[in-house]
N, C-alpha and C positions, 0 to 999 in steps of 0.2 A: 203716318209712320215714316220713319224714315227708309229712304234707300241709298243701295251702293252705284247702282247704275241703272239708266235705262231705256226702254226701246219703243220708239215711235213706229207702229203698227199699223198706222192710218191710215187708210187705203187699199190696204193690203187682204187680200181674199183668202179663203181658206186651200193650203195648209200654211200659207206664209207665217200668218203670225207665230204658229207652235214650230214651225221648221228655225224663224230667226230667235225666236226666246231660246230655244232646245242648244242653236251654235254659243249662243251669245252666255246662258248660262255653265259652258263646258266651259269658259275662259275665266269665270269667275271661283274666289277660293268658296271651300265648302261654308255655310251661315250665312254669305251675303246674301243682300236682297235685290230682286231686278223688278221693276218697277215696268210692268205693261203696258201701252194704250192702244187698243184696239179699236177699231167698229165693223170689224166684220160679224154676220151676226152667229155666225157660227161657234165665236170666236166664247160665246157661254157655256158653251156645252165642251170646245175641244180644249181649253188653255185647262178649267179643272179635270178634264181625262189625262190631261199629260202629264202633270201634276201628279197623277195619283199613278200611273204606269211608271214613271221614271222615278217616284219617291221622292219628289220633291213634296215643300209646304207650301199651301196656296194658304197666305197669310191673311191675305182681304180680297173683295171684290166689292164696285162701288162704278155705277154710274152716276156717269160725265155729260149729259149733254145728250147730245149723239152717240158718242165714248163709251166704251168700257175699261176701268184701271183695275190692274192685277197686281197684286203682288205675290212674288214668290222669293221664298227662302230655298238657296240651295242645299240639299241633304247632301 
């Protein structure tokens, strides 16, 4: 699917990844899509709670490897 932007979360432990997706989607207009890549492994359980707290749309999810790729649509 396509996206508008997005964030290389690699490495990054839990809350990073939902603390950078959360800034990075406030800069973005409302419909776009940000595109995730995580491997923390937290990061299955927290990106679709945040998603669903903030009302965002978690459009897909889809392991990579090691990876995790998200996408979300901003509401």
């Amino acid at each position: 699917m396509e996206h508008d932007d997005e964030l290389d979360a690699l490495g990054l432990l839990c809350p990073l990844p939902v603390l950078k997706a959360r800034k990075r989607l406030q800069a973005m207009p409302s419909g776009a899509v940000l595109r995730v890549l995580a491997d923390d492994p937290a990061a299955v359980v927290d990106i679709p709670h945040f998603c669903a707290e903030a009302g965002h749309t978690l459009v897909a999810q889809s392991d990579e490897g090691a990876a995790q790729t998200y996408l979300i649509r901003k509401n």
